[in-house]
Backbone bond lengths (Angstrom), bond angles and torsions (degrees), N, CA, C in turn:
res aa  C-N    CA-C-N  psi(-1)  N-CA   C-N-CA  omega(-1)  CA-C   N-CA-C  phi
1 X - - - 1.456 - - 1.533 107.87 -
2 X 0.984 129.73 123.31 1.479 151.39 -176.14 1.566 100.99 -83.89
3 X 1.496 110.09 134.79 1.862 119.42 174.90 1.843 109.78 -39.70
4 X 0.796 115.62 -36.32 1.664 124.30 -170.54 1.624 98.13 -65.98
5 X 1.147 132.90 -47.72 1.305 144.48 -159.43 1.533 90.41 -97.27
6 X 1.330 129.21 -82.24 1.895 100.84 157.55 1.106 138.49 20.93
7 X 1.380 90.56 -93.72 2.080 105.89 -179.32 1.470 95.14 -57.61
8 X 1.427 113.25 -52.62 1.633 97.83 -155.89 1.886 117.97 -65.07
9 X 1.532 99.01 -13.35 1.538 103.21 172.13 1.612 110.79 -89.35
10 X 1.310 112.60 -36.19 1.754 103.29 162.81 1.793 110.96 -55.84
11 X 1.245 133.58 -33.77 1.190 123.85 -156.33 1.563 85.73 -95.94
12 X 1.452 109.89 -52.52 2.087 87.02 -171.31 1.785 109.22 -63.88
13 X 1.553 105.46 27.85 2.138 86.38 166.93 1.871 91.44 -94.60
14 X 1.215 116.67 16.64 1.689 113.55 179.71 1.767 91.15 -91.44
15 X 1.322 123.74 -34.68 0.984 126.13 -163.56 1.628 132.67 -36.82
16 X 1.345 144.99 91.05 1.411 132.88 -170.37 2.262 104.60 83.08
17 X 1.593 83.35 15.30 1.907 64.24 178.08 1.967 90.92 -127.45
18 X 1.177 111.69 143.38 1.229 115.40 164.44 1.793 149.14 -60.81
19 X 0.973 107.28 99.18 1.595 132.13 -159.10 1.906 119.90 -101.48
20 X 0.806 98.07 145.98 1.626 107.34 164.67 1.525 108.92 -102.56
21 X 1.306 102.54 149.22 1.648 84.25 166.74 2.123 99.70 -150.98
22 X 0.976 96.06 125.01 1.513 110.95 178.84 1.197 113.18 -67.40
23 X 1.066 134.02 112.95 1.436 154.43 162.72 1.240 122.58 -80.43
24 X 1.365 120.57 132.70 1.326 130.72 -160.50 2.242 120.55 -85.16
25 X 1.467 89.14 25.38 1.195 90.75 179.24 1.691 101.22 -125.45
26 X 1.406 105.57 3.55 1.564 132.92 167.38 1.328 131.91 98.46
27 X 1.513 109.80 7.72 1.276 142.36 158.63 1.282 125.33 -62.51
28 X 1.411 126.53 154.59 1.304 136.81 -178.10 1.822 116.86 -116.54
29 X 1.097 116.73 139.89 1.087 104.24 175.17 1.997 122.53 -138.23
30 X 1.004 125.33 106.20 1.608 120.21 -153.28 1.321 107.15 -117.12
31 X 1.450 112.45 150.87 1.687 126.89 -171.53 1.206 105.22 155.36
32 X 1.296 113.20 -168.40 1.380 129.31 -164.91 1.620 111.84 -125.33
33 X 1.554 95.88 121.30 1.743 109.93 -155.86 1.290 99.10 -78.10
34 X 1.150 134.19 119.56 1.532 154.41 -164.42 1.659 94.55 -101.85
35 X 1.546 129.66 -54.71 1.422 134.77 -169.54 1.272 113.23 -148.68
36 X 1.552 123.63 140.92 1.547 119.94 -157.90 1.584 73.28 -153.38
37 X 1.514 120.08 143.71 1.408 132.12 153.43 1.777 120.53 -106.18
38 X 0.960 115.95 173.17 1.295 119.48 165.71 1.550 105.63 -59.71
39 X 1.001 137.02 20.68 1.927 116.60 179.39 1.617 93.21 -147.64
40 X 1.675 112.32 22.15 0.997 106.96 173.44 1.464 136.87 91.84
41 X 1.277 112.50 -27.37 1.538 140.65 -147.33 2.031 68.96 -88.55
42 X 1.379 98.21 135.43 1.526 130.24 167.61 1.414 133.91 -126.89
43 X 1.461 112.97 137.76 1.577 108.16 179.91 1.575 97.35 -117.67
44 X 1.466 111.92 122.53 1.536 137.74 -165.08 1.883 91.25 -101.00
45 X 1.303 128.36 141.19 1.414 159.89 83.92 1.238 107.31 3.23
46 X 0.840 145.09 147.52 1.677 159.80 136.13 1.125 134.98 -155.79
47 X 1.477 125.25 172.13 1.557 110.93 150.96 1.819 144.83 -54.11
48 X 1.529 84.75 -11.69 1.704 106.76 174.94 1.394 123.66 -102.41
49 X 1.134 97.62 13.15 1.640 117.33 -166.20 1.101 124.21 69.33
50 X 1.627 146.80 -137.13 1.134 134.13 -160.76 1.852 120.58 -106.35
51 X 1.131 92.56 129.74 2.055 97.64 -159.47 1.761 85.45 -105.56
52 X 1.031 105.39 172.37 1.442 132.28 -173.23 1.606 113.93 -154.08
53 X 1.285 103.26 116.04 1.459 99.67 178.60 1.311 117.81 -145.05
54 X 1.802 115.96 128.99 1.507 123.26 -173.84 1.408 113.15 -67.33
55 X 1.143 92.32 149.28 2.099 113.01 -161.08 1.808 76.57 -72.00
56 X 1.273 155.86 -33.81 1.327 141.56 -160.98 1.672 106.73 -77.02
57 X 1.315 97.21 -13.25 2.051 105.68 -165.51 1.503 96.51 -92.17
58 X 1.404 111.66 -8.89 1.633 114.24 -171.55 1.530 118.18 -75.23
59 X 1.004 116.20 134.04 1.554 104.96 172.11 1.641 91.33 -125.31
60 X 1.452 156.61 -23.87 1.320 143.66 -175.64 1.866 102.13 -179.28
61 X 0.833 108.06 134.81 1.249 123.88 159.85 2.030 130.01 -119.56
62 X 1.268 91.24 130.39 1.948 87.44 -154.41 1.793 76.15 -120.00
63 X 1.297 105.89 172.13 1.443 134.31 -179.74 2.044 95.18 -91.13
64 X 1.455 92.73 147.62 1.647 79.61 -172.73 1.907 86.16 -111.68
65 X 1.021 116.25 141.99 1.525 131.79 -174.13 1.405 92.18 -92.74
């Protein structure tokens, strides 16, 4: 298994479970991660329907309990 295939199996355990994710302009953004790539870049679930956000806007993403 090659590093690329790695990350991308650590990042899809975000996959279908509900998260916050802190954004680096100091904002929050929460839902349920439908698609996550290797560079981070995520497609969020919500109450507003479907958000999109670049893996560069990321500063942490945690599991929301």
């Amino acid at each position: 298994m090659n590093d690329k295939e790695q990350v991308n199996k650590l990042f899809n355990q975000f996959k279908n479970k509900n998260v916050i994710v802190e954004l680096r302009d100091n904002n929050q953004a929460e839902g349920k991660v439908i698609a996550i790539d290797n560079y981070l870049n995520i497609v969020l679930e919500n109450e507003n329907g479907i958000e999109t956000l670049k893996g560069g806007n990321i500063v942490f993403v945690s599991l929301k309990e």
